[in-house]
C-alpha positions as CSV (number, residue, x, y, z in Angstrom):
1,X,-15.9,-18.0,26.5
2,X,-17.9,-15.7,24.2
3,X,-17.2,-14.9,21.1
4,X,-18.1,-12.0,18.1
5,X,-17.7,-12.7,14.7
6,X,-17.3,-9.8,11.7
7,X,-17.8,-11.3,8.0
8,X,-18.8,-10.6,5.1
9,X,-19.4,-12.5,1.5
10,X,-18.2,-11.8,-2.1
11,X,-18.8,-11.0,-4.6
12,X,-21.4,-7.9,-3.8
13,X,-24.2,-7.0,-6.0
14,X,-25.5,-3.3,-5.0
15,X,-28.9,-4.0,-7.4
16,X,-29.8,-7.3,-5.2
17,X,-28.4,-9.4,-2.2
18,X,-26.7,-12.4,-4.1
19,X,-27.4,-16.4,-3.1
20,X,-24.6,-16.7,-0.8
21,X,-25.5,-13.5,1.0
22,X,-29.2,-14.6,2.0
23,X,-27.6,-18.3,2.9
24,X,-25.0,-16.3,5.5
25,X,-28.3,-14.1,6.7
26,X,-30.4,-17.8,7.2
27,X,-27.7,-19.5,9.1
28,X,-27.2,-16.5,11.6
29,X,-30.7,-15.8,12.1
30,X,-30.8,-19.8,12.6
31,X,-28.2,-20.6,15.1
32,X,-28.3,-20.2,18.7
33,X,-26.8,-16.5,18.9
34,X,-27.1,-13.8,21.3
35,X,-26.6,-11.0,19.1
36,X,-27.0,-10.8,15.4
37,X,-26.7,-7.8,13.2
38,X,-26.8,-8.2,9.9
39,X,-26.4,-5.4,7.5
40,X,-25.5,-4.6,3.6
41,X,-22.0,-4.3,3.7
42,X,-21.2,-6.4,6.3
43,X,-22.9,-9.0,9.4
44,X,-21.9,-9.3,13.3
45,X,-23.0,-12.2,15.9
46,X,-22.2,-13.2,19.3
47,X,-22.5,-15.9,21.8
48,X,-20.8,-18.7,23.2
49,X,-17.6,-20.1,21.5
50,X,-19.5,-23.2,20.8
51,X,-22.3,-21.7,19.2
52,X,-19.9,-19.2,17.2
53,X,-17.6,-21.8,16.2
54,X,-20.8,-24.0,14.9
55,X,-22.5,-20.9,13.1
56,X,-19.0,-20.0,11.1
57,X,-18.5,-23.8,10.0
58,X,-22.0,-23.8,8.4
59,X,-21.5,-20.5,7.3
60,X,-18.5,-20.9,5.3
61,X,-19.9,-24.3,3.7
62,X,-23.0,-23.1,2.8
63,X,-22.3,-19.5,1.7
64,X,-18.9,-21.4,-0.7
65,X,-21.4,-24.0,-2.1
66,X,-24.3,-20.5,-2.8
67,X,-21.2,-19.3,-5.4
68,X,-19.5,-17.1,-2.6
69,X,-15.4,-16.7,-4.0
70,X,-14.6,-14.7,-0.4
71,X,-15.5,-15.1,2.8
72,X,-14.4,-12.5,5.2
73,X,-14.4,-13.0,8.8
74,X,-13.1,-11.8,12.3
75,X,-13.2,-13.4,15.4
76,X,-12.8,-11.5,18.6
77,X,-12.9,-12.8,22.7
78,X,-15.7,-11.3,24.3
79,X,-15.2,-10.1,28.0
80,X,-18.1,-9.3,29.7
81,X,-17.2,-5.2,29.9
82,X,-17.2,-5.3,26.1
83,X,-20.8,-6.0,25.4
């Protein structure tokens, strides 16, 4: 199964990208993801439900512990004519 994951962190800061935000940007770029785009106002991966799944966890650990207070996040199945 593939998944795509939508989130972004809080709170924003337009002047500079906060803590949290560069933590979520590391462990993206870091795992094992097919696709990654990560923008300003918000961040989209893909890849296999394991690796998704794996990526989130760290994601919402590490981004909570960098002062994050919201974490916003959507997963969506991936068929293969949605790429």
């Amino acid at each position: 199964m593939r998944l795509r994951v939508e989130f972004t962190t809080e709170p924003f800061d337009l002047d500079q990208p906060p803590a949290h935000a560069l933590v979520a940007r590391d462990v993206i770029e870091a795992a094992e993801l097919d696709a990654v785009d990560v923008g300003p106002f918000g961040n989209t991966a893909e890849g296999g439900a394991d690796a998704v799944l794996a990526a989130l966890d760290a994601l919402l650990r590490r981004t909570l512990e960098a002062g994050a207070t919201r974490v916003s996040l959507q997963v969506n199945v991936v068929g293969e004519g949605d790429r």
